[in-house]
C-alpha positions, 0 to 999 in steps of 0.5 A, a space after each residue: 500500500 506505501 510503496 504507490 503512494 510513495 511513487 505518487 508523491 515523488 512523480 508529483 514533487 518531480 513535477 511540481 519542481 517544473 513551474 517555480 512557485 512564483 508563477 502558480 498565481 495565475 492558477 491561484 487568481 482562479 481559486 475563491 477564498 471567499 465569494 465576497 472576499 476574492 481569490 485566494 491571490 487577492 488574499 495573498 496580496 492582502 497579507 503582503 501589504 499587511 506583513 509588511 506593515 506588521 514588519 516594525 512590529 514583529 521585528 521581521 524584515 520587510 522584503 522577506 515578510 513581503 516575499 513570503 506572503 506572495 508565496 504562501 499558498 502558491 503550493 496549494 496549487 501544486 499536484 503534491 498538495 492536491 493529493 496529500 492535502 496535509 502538506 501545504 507548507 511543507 511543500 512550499 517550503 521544500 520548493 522554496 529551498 530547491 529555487 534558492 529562496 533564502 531560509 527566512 522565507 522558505 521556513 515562513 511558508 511552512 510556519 504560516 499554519 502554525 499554531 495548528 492547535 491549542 498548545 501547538 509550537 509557534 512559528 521560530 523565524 519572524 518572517 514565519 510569526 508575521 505571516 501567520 499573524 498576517 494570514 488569521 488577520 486577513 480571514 478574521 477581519 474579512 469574515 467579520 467585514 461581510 457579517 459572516 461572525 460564527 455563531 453557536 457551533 457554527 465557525 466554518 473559518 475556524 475563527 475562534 482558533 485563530 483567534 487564540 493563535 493571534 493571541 499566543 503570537 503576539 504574547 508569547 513574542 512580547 509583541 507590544 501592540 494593540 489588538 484594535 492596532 492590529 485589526 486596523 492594519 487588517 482593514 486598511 488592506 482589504 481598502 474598499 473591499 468591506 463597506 463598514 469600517 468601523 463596525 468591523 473593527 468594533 465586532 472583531 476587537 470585541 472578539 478576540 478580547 472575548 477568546 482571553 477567557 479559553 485562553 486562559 482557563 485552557 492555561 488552568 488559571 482560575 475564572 476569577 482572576 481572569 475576571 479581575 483584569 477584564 475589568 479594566 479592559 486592557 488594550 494589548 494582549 501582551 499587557 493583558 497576559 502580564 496582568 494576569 500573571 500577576 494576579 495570578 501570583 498575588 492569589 497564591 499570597 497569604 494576604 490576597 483573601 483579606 485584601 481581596 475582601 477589603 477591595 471589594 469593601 472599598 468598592 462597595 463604599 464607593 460605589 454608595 459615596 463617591 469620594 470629593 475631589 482633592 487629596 486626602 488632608 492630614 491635618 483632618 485625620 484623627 484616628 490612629 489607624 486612618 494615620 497609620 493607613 495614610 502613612 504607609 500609602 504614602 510610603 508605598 506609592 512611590 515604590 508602586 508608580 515606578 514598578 506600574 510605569 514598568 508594567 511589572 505588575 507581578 512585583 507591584 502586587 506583591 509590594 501592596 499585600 503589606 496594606 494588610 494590617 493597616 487596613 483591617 486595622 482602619 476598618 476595626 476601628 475607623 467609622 468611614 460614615 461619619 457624622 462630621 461632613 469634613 472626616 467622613 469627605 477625607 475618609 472617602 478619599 483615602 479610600 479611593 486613594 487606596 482603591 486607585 493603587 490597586 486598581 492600576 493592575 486588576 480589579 482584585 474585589 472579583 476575586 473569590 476566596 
């Protein structure tokens, strides 16, 4: 049974390698990707000009990235790939090398499909991660472009995959960019093609920030405190990931569970009273514990504002879990609703000073405990 199907594949490669794979476009100008999107050589082109805007951003160098994307699905015209489907990008690659094609871009062409499935490898060469970024920007922004969003079981352009695949590519590459970023780049290469703009970008950012929640519990990080960063909607995925690394770390700390409920005291007060505006007025505190609270944020903040601006939020955490005692102790002993108007207006705003510095990297009063 192997021994035909090996003589097939090597009448097919032999064959394949009489047509260089640049001139395969004609054919591929005549297979649709999609009706209302085109052929899958105006899919080509549009992953070209958007490879190489995504170039700065992946640290890829441009002419490669350009070259590669014009290339990438020329193999799916091959007789090769026509008989053993699972080679596309294996193929090209290998005809790539034989006409001389440099390995950046002969490799990239294989790496386009990667990653395949959850927990896949990704792409090794920045030409390969552009084009593969590229490649699920195009289908995802165009699908969502003519209305065709999947919906229940229904996602026939495996969008929800690939939404996770841009995903992992721009985290685990440190790609530090936004996701609406990225779509825009997507839409101006489509051009005229998609009528409505704006609602496209809206849909498709709402999206991909809607798959951190698989992404995440795929990874076993817990529904909460992927919650507690949702909160403050961050705009990147690189950024997204740091932030929940973070919180994932601080709710393994002894501290997490009472400051975790303290948070969500403060949200609650908060919420009833909104805070006046101004700092808080050292002269008005006259509790032991509201001044000892006051002195250890004033102690703190400057050590948290530089990790913050670092966006080491891990640290940052971990540097707020010593608030511990000192604001059980303010809510043992301190009345937040005091009679007197000045006490209570300068209770309201330590609280909310308080609330703000946690608040800079999560929402930790969703966290369950």
């Amino acid at each position: 049974v192997v021994r035909p199907r090996l003589s097939d594949a090597e009448f097919f490669f032999l064959q394949d390698q009489k047509q260089p794979l640049t001139s395969r476009k004609e054919k591929l100008a005549n297979m649709v990707f999609q009706a209302q999107l085109g052929t899958l050589w105006n899919k080509s082109e549009r992953i070209a000009k958007l490879a190489v805007a995504l170039a700065p951003i992946t640290g890829a160098n441009p002419q490669h990235a350009e070259k590669a994307a014009l290339l990438a699905k020329c193999d799916l015209t091959s007789e090769l790939v026509g008989e053993f489907p699972e080679l596309q990008g294996i193929a090209g690659t290998y005809y790539a090398r034989l006409e001389g094609e440099n390995d950046e871009v002969a490799e990239a062409l294989g790496e386009q499909y990667l990653p395949k499935f959850a927990g896949d490898v990704l792409p090794q060469t920045k030409t390969g991660t552009t084009i593969a970024l590229a490649d699920r920007l195009d289908t995802l922004t165009g699908i969502f472009g003519i209305g065709q969003a999947p919906t229940g079981s229904k996602d026939p352009f495996a969008l929800r995959r690939s939404a996770i695949g841009i995903l992992r590519l721009v985290t685990e590459n440190e790609l530090d960019v936004s996701i609406e970023k990225l779509i825009k780049l997507a839409l101006a290469a489509y051009g005229d093609v998609l009528k409505d703009h704006d609602k496209t970008l809206a849909d498709a950012v709402a999206f991909l920030e809607g798959r951190y929640r698989a992404k995440y519990e795929d990874q076993g990080v817990a529904v909460d405190v992927i919650q507690a960063v949702q909160a403050l909607s961050p705009k990147s995925p690189l950024d997204f990931d740091k932030r929940v690394n973070a919180v994932n770390h601080f709710r393994a700390l002894p501290e997490a569970a009472a400051l975790a409920a303290a948070n969500k005291r403060v949200a609650n007060i908060l919420a009833k009273e909104t805070a006046p505006e101004g700092s808080v007025i050292e002269a008005n505190l006259v509790e032991d514990a509201e001044k000892a609270l006051f002195a250890e944020l004033a102690k703190i903040t400057p050590v948290v504002e530089p990790l913050l601006a670092a966006k080491d939020y891990t640290t940052a955490l971990s540097q707020l879990a010593a608030l511990r005692a000192p604001i059980d102790a303010f809510f043992d002993s301190v009345m937040v609703m005091a009679d007197d108007a000045e006490l209570k207006a300068n209770r309201l705003r330590l609280l909310a000073q308080l609330r703000d510095l946690f608040t800079r990297v999560a929402d930790i009063s969703v966290l369950q405990h």
